[in-house]
C-alpha positions as a Markdown table, in Angstrom:
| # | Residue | x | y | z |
|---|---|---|---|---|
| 1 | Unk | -94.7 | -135.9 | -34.6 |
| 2 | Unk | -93.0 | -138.8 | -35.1 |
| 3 | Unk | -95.8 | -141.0 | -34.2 |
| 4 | Unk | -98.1 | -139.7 | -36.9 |
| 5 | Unk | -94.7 | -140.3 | -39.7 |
| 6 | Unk | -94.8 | -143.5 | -38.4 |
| 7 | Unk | -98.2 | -144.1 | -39.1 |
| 8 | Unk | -98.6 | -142.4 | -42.2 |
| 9 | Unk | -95.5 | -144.8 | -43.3 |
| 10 | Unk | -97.1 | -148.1 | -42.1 |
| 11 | Unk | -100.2 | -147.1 | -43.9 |
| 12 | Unk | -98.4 | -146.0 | -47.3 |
| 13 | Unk | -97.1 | -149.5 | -46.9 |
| 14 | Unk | -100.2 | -151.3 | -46.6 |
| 15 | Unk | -102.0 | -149.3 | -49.2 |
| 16 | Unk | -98.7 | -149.8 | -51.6 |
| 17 | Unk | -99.2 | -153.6 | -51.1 |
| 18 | Unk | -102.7 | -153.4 | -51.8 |
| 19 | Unk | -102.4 | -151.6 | -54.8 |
| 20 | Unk | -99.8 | -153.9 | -56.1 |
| 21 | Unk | -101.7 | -156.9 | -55.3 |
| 22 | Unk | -105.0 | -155.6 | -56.9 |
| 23 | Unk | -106.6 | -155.6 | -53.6 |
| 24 | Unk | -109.4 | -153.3 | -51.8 |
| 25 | Unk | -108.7 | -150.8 | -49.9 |
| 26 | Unk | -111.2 | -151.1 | -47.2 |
| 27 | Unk | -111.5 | -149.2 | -44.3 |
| 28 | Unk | -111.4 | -152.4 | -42.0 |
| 29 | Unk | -108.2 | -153.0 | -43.3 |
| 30 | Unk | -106.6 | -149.7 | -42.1 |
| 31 | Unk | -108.9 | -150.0 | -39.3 |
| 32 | Unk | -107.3 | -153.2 | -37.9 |
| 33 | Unk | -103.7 | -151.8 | -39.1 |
| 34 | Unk | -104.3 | -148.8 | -37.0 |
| 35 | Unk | -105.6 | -151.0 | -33.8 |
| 36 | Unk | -102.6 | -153.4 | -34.1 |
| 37 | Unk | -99.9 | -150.3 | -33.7 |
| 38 | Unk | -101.9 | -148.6 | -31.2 |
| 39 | Unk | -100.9 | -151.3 | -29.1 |
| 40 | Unk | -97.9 | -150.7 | -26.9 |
| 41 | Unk | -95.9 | -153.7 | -27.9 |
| 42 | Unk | -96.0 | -157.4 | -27.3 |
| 43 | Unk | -97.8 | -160.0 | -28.7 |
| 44 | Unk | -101.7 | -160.1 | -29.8 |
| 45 | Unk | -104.4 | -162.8 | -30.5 |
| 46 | Unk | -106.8 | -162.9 | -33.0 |
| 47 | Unk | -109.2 | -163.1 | -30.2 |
| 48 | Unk | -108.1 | -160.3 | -27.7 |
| 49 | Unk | -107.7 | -158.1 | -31.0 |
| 50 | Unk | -111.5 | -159.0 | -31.9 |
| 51 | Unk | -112.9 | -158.1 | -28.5 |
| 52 | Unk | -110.5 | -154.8 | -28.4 |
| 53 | Unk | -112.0 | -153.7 | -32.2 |
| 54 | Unk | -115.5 | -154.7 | -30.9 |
| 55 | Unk | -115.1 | -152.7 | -27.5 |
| 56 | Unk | -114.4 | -149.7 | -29.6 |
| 57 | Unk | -117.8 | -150.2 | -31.7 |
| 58 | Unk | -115.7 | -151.6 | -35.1 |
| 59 | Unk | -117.8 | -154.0 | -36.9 |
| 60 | Unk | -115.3 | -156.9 | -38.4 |
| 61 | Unk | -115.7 | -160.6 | -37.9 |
| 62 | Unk | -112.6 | -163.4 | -36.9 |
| 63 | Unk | -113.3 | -164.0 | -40.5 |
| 64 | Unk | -111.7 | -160.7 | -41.7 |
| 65 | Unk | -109.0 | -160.4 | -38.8 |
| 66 | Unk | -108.0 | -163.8 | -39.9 |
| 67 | Unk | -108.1 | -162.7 | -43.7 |
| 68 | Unk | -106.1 | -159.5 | -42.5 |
| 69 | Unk | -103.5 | -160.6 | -40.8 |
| 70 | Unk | -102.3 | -162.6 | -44.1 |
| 71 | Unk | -102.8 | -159.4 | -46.0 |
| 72 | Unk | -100.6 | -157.7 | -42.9 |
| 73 | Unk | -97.9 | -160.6 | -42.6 |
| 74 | Unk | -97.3 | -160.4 | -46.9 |
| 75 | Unk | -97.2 | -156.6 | -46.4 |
| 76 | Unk | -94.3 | -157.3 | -43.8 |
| 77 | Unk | -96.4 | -155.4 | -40.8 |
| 78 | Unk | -97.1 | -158.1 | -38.6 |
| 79 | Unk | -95.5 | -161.8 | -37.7 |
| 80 | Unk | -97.3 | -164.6 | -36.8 |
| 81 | Unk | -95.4 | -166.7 | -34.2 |
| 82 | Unk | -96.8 | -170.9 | -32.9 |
| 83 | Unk | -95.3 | -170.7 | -29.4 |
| 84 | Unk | -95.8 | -174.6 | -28.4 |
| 85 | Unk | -99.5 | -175.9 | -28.3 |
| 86 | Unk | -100.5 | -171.7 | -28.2 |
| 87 | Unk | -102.8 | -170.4 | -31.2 |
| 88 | Unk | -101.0 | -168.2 | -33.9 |
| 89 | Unk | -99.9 | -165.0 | -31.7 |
| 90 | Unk | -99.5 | -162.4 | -33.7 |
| 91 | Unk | -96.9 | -159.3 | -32.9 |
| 92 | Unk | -96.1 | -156.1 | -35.1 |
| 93 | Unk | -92.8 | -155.8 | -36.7 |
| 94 | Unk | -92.0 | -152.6 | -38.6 |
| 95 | Unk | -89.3 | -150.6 | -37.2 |
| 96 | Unk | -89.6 | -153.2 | -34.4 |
| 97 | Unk | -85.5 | -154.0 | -32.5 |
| 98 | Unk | -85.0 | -157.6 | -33.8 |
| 99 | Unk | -85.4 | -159.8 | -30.7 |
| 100 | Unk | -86.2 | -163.6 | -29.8 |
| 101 | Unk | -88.3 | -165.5 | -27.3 |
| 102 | Unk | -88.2 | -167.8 | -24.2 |
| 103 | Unk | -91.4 | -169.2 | -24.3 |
| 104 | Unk | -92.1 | -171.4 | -20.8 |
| 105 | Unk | -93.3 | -175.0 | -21.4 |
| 106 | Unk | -95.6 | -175.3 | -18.1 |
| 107 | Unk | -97.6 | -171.6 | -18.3 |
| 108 | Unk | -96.7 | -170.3 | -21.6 |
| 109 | Unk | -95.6 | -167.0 | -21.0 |
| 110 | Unk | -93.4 | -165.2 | -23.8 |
| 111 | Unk | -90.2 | -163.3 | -22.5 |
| 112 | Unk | -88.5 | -161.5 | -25.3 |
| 113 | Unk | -85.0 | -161.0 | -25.5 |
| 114 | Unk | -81.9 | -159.3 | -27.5 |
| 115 | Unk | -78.3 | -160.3 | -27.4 |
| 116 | Unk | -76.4 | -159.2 | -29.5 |
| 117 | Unk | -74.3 | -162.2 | -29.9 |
| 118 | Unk | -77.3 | -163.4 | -31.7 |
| 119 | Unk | -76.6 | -160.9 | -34.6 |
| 120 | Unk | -73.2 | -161.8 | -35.1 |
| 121 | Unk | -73.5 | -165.6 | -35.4 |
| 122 | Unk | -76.3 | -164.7 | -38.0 |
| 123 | Unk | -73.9 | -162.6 | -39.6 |
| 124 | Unk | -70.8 | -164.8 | -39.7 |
| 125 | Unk | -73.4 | -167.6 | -40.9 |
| 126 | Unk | -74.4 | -165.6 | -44.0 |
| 127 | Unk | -71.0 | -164.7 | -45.2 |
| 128 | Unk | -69.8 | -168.0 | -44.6 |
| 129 | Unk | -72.5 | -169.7 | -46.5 |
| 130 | Unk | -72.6 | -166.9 | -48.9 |
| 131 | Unk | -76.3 | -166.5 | -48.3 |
| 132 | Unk | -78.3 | -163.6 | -47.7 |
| 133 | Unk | -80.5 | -163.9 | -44.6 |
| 134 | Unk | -83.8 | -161.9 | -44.7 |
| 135 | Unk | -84.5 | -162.2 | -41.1 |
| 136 | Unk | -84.8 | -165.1 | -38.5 |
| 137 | Unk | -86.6 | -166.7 | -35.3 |
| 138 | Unk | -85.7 | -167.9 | -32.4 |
| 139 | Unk | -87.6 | -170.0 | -29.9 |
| 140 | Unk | -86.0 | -171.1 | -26.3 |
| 141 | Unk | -88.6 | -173.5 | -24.6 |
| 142 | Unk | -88.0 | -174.4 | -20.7 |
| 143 | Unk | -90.3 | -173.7 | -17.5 |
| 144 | Unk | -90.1 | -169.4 | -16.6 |
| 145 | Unk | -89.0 | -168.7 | -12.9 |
| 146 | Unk | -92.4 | -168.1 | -11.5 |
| 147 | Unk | -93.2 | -172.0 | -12.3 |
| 148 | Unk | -89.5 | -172.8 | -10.7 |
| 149 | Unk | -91.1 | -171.5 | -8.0 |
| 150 | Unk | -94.3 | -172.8 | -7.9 |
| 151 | Unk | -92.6 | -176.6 | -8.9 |
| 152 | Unk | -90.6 | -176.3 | -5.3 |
């Protein structure tokens, strides 16, 4: 049950935004919504999310994934993340824990992480600065240990 609340609310959102914004409400766009939080979790390119609409016999372009995910990232649904020399990846954010990334330099893998410490600095930076943070990223670039390995 709480699956379909959650995608009734992620839908409300997008069709709020879209009403707001004087913007269609196609069926590609709800389409591509719904494909992107049928996903498990992790990260998404436009290309594996092209290929995955197209296996399942949608009929949208890169040209409107590309469109979308702007629509998606205003609507504060989706983030767009440059991981090194990597193309936009692309992960989904609503009721998502927050979290940052290790991102290995030699393979480019993506580890996510939490610590909590991470919150607290971010909070004792915003009252001391007296500024109000909206969220944040986090990048930590190095070599993963499955290329440690494979450099020995």
């Amino acid at each position: 049950m709480e699956s379909k609340n959650h995608n009734s609310r992620i839908r409300e959102i997008l069709s709020d935004y879209l009403e707001k914004n004087n913007l269609r409400k196609t069926v590609e766009r709800f389409a591509i919504l719904d494909e992107i939080y049928s996903k498990p979790t992790g990260h998404f390119d436009i290309e594996s999310l092209y290929v995955s609409m197209k296996n399942k016999n949608y009929r949208v372009s890169r040209a409107t994934l590309y469109n979308s995910m702007d629509i998606l990232i205003d609507a504060g649904l989706v983030s767009r993340h440059q991981f090194g020399k990597n193309l936009g990846i692309y992960e989904k954010v609503f009721e998502r824990s927050q979290h940052d990334h290790l991102i290995c330099s030699n393979c480019g893998k993506v580890t996510e992480f939490c610590d909590p410490r991470i919150i607290e600095i971010e909070n004792s930076v915003s009252k001391s600065n007296n500024f109000k943070i909206s969220h944040h990223s986090l990048y930590f670039y190095g070599i993963c240990s499955d290329c440690q390995i494979t450099k020995i």
